[in-house]
C-alpha positions in Angstrom: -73.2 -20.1 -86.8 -73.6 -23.0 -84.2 -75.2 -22.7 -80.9 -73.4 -24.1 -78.1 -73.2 -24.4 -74.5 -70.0 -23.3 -72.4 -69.6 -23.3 -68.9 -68.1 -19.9 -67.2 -67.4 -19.5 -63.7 -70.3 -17.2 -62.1 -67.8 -14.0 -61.5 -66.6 -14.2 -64.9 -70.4 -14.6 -66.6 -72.0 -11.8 -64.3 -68.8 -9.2 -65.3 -69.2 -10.4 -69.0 -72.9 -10.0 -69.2 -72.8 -6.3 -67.5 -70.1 -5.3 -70.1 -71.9 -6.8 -72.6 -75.3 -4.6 -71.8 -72.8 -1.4 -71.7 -71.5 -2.1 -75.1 -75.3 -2.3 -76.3 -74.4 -6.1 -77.4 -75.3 -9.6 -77.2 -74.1 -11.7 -74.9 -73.1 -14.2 -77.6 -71.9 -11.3 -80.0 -69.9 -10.0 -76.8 -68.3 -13.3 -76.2 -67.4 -14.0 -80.3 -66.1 -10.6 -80.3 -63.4 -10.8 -77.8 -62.7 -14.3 -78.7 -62.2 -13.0 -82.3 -59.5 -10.0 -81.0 -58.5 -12.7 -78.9 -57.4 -15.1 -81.8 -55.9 -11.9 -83.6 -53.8 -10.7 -81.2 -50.3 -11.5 -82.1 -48.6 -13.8 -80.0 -45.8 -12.9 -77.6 -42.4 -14.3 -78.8 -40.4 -16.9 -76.0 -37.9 -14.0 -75.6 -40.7 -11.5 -74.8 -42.7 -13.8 -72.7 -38.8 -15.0 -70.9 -38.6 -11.0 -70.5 -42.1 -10.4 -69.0 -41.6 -13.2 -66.3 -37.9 -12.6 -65.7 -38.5 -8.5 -65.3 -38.2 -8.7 -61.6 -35.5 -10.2 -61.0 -33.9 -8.0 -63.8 -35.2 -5.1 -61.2 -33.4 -7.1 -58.0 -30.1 -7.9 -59.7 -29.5 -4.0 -60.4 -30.8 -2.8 -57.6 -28.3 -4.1 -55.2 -24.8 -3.5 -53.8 -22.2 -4.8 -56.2 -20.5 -7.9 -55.2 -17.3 -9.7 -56.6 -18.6 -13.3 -56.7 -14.9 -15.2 -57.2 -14.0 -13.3 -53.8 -17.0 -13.9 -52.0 -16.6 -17.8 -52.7 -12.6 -17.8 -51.7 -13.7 -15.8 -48.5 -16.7 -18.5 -47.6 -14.1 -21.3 -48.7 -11.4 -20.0 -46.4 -13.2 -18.7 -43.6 -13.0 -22.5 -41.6 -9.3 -22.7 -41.8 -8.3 -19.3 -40.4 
């Protein structure tokens, strides 16, 4: 292995260290641990990720009162000449 120096945010280093002393491990063996399951993991597809960001306005877009678009245009469209 090679030694190294990384720089962490302070937040991120005290929560790491603390979980690291829970799970009775290294700092280092903490950090190359969840880097490893990290590098496992497999990646989300483009639809999945698309899905994941999109999800809300999936929610909205069902969740309100049905409107006829083509109508609602002519209406907007005519509603200056009346």
């Amino acid at each position: 292995m090679i030694r190294t120096t990384v720089t962490f945010p302070l937040e991120a280093h005290v929560q790491w260290r603390h979980e690291a002393l829970e799970s009775g491990l290294t700092f280092s063996d903490y950090i190359y641990q969840n880097m490893m399951a990290r590098k496992h993991k497999p990646a989300d597809s483009l639809d999945e990720k698309l899905k994941k960001k999109f999800a809300l306005f999936d929610e909205i877009g069902h969740s309100g009162e049905r409107v006829d678009l083509g109508t609602a245009l002519r209406k907007d469209r005519n509603r200056d000449e009346t």
